[in-house]
C-alpha positions, -999 to +999 in steps of 0.1 A: +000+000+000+013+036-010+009+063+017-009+094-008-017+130+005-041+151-014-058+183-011-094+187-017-113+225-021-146+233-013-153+208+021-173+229+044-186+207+069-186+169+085-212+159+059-182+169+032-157+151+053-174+117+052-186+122+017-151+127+006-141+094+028-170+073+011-157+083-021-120+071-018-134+039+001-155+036-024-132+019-051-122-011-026-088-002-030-083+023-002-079+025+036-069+047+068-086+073+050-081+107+070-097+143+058-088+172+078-117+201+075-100+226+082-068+225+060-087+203+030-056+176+032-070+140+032-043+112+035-050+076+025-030+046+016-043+028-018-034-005-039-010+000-068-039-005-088-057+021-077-049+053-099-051+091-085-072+102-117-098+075-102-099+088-068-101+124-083-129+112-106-148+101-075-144+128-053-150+154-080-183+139-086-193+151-058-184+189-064-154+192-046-123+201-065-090+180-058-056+190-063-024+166-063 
């Protein structure tokens, strides 16, 4: 598992927070996933399989903007 640290704009509140956790978790591939509100970093480790454009896909379906 690779240890990845992202930033994602536009969270404002606990409801973002888990909807950006469901959506990492979502693909399987992910764990120990970690969002901090306040400064928009979420860290997560992920299978090799697992690409960053797929993660960004998911969490950007949601509205949120994510930057690597």
């Amino acid at each position: 598992m690779e240890k990845i640290e992202i930033k994602v704009l536009g969270m404002t509140c606990e409801h973002c927070v888990k909807r950006v956790e469901k959506a990492i978790l979502s693909t399987g591939k992910a764990r120990n996933v970690k969002v901090d509100l306040t400064t928009g970093k979420v860290t997560f480790e992920k299978d090799e399989s697992l690409s960053l454009e797929e993660i960004k896909n998911n969490i950007e379906m949601f509205g949120y903007k994510v930057e690597f």
